[in-house]
HTML snippet that shows the backbone in 3Dmol.js (N, CA, C, O; Angstrom):
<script src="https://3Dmol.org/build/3Dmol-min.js"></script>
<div id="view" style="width:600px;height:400px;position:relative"></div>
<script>
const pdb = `
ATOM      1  N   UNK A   1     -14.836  24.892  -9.115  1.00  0.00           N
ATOM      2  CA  UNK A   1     -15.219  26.134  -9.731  1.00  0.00           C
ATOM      3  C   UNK A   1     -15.786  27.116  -8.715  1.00  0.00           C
ATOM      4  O   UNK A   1     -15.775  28.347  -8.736  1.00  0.00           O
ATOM      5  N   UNK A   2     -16.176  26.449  -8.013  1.00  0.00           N
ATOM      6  CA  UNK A   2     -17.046  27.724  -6.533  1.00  0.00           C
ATOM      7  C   UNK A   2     -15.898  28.185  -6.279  1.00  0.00           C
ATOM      8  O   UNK A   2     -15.661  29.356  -6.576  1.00  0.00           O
ATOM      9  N   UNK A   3     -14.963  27.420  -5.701  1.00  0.00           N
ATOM     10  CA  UNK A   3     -13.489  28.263  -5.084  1.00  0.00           C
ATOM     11  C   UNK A   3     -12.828  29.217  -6.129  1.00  0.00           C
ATOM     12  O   UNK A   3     -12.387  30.304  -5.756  1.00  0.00           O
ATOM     13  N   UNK A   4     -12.760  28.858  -7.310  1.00  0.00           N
ATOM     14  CA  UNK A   4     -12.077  29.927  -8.321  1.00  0.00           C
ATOM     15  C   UNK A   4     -12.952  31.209  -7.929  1.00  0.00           C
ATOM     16  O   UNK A   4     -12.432  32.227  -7.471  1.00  0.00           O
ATOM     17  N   UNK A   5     -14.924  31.009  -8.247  1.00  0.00           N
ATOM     18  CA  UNK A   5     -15.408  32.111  -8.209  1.00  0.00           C
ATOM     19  C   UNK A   5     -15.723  33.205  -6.652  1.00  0.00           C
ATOM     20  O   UNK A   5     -16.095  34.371  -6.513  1.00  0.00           O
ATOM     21  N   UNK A   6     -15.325  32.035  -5.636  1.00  0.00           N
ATOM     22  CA  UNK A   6     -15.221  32.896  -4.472  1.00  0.00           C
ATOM     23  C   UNK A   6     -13.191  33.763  -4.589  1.00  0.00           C
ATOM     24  O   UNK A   6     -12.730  34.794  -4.099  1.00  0.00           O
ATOM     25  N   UNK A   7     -12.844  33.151  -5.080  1.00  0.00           N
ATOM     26  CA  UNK A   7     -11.573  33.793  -5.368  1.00  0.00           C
ATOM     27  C   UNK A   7     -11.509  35.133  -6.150  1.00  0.00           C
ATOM     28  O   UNK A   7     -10.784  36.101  -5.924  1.00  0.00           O
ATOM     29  N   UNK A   8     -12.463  34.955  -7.146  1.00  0.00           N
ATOM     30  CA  UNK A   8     -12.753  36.368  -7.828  1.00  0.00           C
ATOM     31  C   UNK A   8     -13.076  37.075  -7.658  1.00  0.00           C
ATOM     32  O   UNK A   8     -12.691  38.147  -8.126  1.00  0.00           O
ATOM     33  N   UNK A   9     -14.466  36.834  -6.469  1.00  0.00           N
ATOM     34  CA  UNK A   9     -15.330  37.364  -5.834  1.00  0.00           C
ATOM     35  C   UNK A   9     -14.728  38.441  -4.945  1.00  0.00           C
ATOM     36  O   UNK A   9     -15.210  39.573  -4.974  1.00  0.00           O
ATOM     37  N   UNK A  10     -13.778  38.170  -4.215  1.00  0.00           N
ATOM     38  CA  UNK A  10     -13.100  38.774  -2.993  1.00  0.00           C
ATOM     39  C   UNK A  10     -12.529  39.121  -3.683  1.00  0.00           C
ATOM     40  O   UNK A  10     -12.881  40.297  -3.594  1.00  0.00           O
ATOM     41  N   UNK A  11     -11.572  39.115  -4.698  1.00  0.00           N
ATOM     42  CA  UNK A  11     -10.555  40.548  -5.712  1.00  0.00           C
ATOM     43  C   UNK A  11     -11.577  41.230  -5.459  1.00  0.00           C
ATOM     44  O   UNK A  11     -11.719  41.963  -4.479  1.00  0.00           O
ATOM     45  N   UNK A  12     -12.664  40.957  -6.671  1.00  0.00           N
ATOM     46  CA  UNK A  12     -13.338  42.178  -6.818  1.00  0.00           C
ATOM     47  C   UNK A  12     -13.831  43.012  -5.809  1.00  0.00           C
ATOM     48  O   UNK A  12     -14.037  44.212  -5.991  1.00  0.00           O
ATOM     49  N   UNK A  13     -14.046  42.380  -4.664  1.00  0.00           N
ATOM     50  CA  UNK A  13     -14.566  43.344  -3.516  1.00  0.00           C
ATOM     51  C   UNK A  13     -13.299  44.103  -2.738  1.00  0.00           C
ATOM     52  O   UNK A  13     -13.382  45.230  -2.252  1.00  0.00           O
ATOM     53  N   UNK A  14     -12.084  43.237  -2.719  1.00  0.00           N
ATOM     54  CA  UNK A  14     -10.738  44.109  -2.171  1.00  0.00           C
ATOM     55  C   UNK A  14     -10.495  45.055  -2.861  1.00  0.00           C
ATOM     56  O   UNK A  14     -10.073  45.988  -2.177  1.00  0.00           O
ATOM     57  N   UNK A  15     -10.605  45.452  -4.737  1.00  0.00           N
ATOM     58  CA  UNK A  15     -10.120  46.097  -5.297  1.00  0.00           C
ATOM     59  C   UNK A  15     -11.661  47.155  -5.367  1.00  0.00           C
ATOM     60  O   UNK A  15     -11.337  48.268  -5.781  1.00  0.00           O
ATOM     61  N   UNK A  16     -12.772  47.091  -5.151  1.00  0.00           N
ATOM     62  CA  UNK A  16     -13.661  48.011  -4.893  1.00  0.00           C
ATOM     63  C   UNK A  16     -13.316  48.757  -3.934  1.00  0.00           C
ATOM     64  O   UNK A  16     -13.037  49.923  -4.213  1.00  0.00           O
ATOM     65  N   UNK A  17     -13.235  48.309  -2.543  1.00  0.00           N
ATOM     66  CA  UNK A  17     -13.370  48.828  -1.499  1.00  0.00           C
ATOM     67  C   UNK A  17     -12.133  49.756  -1.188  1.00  0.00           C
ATOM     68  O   UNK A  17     -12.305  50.644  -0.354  1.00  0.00           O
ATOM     69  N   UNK A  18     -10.762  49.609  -1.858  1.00  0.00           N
ATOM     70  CA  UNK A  18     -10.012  50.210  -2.220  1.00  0.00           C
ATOM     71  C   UNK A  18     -10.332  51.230  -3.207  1.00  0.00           C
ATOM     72  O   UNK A  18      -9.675  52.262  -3.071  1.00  0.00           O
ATOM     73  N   UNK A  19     -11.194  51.215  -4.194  1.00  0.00           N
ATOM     74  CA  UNK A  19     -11.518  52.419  -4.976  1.00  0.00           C
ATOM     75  C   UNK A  19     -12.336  53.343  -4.510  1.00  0.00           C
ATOM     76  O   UNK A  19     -12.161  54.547  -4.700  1.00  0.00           O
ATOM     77  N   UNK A  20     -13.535  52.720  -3.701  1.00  0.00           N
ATOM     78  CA  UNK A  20     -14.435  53.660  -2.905  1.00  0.00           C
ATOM     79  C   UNK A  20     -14.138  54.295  -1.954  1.00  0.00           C
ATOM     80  O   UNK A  20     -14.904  55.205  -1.636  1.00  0.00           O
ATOM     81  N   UNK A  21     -12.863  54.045  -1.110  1.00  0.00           N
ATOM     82  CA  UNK A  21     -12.514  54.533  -0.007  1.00  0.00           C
ATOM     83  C   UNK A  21     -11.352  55.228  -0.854  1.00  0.00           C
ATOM     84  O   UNK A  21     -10.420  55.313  -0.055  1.00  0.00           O
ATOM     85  N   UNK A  22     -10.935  55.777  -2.103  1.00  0.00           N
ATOM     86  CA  UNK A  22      -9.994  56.604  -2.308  1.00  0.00           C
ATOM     87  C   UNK A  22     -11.724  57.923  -2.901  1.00  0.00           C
ATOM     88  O   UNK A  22     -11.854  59.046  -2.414  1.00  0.00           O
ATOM     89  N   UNK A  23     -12.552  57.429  -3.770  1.00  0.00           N
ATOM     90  CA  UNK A  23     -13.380  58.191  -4.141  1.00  0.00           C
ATOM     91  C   UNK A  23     -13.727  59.403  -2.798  1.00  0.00           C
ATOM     92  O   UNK A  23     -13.832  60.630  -2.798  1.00  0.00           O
ATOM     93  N   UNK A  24     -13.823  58.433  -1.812  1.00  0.00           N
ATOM     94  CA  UNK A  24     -14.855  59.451  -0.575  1.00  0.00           C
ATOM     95  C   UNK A  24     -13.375  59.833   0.052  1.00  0.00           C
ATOM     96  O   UNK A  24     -13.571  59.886   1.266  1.00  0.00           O
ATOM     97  N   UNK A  25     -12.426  60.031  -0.127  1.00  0.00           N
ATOM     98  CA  UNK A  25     -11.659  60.917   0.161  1.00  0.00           C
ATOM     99  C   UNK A  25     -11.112  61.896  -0.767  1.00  0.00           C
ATOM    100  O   UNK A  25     -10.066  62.510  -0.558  1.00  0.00           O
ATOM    101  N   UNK A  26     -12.053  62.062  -2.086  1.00  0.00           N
ATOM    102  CA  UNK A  26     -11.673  62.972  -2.618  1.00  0.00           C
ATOM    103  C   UNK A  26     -11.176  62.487  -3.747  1.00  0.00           C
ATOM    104  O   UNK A  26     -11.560  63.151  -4.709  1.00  0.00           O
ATOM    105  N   UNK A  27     -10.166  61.202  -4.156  1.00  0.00           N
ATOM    106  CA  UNK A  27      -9.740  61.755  -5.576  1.00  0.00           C
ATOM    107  C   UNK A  27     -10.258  60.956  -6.850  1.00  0.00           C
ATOM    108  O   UNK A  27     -10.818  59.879  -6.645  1.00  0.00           O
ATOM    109  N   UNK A  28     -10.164  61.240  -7.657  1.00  0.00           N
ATOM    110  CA  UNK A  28     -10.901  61.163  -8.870  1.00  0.00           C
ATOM    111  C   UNK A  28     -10.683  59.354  -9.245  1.00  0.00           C
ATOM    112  O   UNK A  28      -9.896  58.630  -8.634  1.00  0.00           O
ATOM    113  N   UNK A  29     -11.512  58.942 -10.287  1.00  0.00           N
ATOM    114  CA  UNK A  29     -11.301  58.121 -10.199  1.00  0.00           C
ATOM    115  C   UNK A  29     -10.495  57.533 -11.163  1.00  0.00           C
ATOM    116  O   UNK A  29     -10.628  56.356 -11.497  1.00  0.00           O
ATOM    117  N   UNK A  30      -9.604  58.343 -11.665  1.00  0.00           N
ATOM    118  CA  UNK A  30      -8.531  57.902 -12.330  1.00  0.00           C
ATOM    119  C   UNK A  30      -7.430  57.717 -11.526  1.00  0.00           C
ATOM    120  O   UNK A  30      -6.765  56.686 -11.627  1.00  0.00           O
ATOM    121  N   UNK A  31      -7.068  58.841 -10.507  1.00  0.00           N
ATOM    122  CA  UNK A  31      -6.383  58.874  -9.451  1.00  0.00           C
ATOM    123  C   UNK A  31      -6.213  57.688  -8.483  1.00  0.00           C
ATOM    124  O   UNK A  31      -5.167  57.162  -8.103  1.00  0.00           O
ATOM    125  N   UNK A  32      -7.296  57.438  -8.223  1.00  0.00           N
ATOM    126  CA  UNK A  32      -7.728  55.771  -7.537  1.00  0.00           C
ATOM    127  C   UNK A  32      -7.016  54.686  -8.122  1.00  0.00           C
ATOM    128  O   UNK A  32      -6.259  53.908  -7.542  1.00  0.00           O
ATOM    129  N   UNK A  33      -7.296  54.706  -9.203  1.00  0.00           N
ATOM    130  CA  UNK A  33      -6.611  53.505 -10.620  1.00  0.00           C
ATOM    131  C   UNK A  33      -5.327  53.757 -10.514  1.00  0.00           C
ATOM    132  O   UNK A  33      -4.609  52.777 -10.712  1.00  0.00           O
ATOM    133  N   UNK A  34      -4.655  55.014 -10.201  1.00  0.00           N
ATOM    134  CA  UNK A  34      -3.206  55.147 -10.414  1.00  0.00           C
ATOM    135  C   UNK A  34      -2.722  54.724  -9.180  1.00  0.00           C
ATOM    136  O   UNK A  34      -1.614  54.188  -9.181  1.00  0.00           O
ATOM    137  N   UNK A  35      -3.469  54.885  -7.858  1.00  0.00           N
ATOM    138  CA  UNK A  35      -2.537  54.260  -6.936  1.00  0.00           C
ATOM    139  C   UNK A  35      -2.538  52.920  -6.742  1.00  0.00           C
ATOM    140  O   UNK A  35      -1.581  52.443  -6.132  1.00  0.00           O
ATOM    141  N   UNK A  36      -3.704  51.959  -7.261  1.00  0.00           N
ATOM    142  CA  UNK A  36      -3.747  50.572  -7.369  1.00  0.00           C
ATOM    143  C   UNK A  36      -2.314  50.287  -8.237  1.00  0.00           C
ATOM    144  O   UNK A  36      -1.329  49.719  -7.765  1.00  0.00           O
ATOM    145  N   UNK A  37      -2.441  50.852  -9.711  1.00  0.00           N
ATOM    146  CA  UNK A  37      -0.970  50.572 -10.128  1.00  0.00           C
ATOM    147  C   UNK A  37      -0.096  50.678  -9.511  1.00  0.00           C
ATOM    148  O   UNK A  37       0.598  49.682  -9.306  1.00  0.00           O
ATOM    149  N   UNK A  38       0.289  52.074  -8.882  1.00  0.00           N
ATOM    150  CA  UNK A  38       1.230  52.368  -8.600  1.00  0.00           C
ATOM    151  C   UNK A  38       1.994  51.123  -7.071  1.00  0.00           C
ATOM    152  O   UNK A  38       3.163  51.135  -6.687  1.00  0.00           O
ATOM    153  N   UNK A  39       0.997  50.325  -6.595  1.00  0.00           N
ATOM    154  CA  UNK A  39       1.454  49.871  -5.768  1.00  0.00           C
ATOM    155  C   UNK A  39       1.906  48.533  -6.373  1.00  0.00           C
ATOM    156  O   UNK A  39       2.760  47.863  -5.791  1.00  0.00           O
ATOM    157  N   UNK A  40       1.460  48.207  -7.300  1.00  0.00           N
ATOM    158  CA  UNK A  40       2.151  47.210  -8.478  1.00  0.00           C
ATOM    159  C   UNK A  40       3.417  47.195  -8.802  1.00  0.00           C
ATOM    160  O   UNK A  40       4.112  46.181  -8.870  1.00  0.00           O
ATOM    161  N   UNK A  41       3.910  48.784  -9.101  1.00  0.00           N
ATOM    162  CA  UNK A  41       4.714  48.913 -10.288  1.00  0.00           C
ATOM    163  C   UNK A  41       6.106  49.152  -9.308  1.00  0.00           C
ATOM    164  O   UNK A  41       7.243  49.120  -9.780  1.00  0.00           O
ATOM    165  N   UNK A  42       5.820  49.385  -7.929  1.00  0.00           N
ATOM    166  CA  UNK A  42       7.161  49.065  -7.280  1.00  0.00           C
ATOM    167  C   UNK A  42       7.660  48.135  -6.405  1.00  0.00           C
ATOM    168  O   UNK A  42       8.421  48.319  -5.456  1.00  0.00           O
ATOM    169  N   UNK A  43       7.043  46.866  -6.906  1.00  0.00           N
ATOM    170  CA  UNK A  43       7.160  45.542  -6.589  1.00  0.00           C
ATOM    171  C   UNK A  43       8.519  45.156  -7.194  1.00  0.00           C
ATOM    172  O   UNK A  43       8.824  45.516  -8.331  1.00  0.00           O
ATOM    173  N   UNK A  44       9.535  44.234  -6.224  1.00  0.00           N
ATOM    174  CA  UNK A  44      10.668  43.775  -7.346  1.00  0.00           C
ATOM    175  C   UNK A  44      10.082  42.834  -7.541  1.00  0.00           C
ATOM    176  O   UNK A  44       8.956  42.533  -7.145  1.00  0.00           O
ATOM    177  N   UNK A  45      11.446  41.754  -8.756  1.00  0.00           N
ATOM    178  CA  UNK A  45      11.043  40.728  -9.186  1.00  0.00           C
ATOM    179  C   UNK A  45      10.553  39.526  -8.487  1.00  0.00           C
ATOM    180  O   UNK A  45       9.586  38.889  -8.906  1.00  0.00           O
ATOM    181  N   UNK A  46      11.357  39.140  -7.191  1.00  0.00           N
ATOM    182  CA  UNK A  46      10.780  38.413  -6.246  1.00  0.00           C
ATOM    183  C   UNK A  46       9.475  38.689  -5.736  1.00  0.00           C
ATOM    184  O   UNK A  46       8.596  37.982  -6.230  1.00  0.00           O
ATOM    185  N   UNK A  47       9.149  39.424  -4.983  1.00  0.00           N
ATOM    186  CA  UNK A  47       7.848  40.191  -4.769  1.00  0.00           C
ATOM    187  C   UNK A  47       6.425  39.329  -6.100  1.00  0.00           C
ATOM    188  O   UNK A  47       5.428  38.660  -5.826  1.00  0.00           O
ATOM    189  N   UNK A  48       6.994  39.778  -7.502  1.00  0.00           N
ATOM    190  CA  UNK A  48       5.881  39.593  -8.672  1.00  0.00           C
ATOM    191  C   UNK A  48       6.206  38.163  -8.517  1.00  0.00           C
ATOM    192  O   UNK A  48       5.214  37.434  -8.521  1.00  0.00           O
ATOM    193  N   UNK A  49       7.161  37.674  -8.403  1.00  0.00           N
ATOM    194  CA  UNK A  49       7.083  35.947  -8.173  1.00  0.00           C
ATOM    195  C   UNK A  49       6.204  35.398  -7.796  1.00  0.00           C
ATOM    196  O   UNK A  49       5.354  34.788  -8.445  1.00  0.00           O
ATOM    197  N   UNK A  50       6.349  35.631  -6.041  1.00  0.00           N
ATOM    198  CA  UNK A  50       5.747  35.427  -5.752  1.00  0.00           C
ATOM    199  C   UNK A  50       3.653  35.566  -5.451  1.00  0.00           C
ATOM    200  O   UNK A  50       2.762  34.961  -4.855  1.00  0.00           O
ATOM    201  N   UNK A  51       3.792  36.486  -6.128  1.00  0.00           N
ATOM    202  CA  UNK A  51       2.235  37.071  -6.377  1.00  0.00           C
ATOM    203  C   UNK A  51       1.982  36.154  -7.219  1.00  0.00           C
ATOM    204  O   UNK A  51       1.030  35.406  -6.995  1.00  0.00           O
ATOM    205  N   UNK A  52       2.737  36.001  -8.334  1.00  0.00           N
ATOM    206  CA  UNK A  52       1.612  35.342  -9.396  1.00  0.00           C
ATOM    207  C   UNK A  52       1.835  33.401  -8.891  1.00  0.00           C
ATOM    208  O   UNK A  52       1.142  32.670  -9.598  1.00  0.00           O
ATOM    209  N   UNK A  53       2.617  32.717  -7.901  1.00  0.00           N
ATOM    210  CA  UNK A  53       2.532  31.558  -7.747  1.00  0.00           C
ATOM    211  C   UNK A  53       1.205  31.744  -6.774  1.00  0.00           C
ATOM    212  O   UNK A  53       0.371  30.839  -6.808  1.00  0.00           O
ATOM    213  N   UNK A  54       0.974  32.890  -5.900  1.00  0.00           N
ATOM    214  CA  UNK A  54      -0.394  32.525  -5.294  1.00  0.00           C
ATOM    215  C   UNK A  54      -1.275  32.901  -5.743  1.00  0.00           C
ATOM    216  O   UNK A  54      -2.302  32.904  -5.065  1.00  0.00           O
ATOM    217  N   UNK A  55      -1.300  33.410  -7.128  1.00  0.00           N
ATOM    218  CA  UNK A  55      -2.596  33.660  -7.696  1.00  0.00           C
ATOM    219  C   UNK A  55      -2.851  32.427  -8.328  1.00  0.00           C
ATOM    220  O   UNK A  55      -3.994  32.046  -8.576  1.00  0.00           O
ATOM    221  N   UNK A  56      -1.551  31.609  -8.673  1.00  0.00           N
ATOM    222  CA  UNK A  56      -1.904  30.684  -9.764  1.00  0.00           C
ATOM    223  C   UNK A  56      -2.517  29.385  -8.873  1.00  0.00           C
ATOM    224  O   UNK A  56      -3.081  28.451  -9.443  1.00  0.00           O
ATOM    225  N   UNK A  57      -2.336  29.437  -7.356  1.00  0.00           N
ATOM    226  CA  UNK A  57      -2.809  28.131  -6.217  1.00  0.00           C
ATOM    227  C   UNK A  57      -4.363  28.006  -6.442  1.00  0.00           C
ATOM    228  O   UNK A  57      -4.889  26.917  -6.211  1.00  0.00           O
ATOM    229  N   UNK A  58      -4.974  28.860  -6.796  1.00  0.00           N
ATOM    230  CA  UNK A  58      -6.621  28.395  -6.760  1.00  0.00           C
ATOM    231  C   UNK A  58      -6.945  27.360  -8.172  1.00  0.00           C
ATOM    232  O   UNK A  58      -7.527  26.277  -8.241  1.00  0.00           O
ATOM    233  N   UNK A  59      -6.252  28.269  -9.295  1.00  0.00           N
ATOM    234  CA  UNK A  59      -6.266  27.316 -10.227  1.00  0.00           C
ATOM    235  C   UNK A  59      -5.611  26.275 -10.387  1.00  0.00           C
ATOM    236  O   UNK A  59      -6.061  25.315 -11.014  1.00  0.00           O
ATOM    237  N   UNK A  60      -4.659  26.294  -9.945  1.00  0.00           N
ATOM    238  CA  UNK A  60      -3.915  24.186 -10.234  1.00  0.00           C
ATOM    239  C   UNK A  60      -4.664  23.196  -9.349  1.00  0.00           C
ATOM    240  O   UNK A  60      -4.740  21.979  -9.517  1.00  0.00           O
ATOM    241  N   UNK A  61      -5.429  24.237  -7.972  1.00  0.00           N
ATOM    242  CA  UNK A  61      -5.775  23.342  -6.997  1.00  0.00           C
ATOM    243  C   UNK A  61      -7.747  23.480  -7.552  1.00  0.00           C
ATOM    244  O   UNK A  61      -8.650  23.175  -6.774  1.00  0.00           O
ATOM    245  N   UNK A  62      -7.985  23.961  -8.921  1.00  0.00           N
ATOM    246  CA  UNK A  62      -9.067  23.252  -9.116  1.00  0.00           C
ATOM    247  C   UNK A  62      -9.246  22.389 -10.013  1.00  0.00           C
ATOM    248  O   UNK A  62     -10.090  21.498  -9.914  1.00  0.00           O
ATOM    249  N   UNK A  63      -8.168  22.604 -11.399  1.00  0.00           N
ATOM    250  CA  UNK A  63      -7.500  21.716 -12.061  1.00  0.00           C
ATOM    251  C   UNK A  63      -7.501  20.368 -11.422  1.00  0.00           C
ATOM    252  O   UNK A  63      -8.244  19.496 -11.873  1.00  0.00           O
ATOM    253  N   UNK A  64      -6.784  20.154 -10.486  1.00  0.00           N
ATOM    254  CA  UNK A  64      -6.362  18.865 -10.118  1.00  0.00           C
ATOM    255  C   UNK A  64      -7.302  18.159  -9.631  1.00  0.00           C
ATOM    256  O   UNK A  64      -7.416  16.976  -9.950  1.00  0.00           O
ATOM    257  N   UNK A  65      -8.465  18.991  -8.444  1.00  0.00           N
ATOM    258  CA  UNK A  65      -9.653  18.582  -8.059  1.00  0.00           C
ATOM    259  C   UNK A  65     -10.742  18.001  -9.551  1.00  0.00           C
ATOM    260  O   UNK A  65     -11.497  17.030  -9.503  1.00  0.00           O
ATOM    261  N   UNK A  66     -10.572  18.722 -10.520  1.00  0.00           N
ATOM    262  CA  UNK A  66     -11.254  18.325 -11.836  1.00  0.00           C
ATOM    263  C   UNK A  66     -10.988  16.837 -12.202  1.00  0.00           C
ATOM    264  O   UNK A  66     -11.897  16.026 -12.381  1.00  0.00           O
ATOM    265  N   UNK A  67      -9.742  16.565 -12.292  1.00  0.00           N
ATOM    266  CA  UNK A  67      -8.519  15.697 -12.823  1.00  0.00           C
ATOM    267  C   UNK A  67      -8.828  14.371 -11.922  1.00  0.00           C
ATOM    268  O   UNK A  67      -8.758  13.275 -12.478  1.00  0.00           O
ATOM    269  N   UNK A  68      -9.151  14.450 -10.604  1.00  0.00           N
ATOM    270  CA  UNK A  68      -9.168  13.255  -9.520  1.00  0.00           C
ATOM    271  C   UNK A  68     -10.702  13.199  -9.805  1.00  0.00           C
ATOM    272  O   UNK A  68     -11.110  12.038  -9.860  1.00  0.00           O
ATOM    273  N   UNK A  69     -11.571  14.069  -9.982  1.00  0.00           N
ATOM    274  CA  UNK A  69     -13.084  13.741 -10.266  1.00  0.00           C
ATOM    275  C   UNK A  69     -13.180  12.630 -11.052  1.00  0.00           C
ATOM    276  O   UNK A  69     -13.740  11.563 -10.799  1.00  0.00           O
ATOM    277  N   UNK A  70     -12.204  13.195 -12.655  1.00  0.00           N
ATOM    278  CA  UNK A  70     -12.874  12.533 -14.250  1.00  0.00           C
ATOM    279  C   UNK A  70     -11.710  11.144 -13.856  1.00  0.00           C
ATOM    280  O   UNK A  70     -11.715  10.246 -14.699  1.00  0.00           O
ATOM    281  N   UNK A  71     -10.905  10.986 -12.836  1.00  0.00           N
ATOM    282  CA  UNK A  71     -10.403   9.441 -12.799  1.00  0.00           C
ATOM    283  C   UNK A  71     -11.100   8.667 -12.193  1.00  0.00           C
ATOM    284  O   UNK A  71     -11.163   7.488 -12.542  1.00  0.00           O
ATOM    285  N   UNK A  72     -11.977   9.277 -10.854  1.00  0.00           N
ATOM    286  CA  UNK A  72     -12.915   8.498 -10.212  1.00  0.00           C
ATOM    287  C   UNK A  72     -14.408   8.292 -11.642  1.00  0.00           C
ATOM    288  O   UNK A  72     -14.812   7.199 -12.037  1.00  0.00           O
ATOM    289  N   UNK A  73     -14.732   9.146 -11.946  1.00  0.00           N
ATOM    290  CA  UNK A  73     -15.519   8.737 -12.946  1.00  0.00           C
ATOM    291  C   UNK A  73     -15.498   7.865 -13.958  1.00  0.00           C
ATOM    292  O   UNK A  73     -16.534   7.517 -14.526  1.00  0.00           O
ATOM    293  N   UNK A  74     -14.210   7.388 -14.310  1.00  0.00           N
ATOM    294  CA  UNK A  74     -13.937   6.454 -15.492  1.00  0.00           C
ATOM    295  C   UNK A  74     -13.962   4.658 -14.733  1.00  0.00           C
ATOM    296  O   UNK A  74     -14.109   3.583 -15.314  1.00  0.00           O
ATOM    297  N   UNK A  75     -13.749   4.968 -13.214  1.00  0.00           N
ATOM    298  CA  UNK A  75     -13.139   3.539 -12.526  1.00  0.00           C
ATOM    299  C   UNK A  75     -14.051   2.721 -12.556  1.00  0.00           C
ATOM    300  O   UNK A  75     -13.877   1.585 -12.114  1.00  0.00           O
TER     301      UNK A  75
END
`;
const viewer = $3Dmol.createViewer("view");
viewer.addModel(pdb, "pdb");
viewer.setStyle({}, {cartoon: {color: "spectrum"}});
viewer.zoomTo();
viewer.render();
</script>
């Protein structure tokens, strides 16, 4: 669970530091939000593939760490 929440942790600070550094150059902060999308939305399908198999690596790999815990716990 630490690794999921250091995983979150760093979004949230990549996707800040990306908003604050569009703010102090001026544009609004809807504007900010639109270029985060916008760098989304011209991703092809390979591209989103692959994004969401490495988003999904923190979670199977704490899953499984869970999973080898509760077998050592039962032995």
């Amino acid at each position: 669970m630490k690794i999921l929440f250091l995983y979150f942790l760093l979004a949230f600070l990549g996707l800040s530091i990306i908003v604050i550094i569009d703010l102090l150059s001026g544009l609004s902060l809807s504007m900010s939000f639109h270029s985060i999308y916008g760098a989304f939305v011209n991703t092809n399908i390979q591209e989103s593939i692959l994004m969401v198999v490495f988003i999904c690596l923190p979670f199977i790999n704490a899953i499984t760490d869970s999973f080898k815990k509760r077998k050592q716990r039962t032995k």
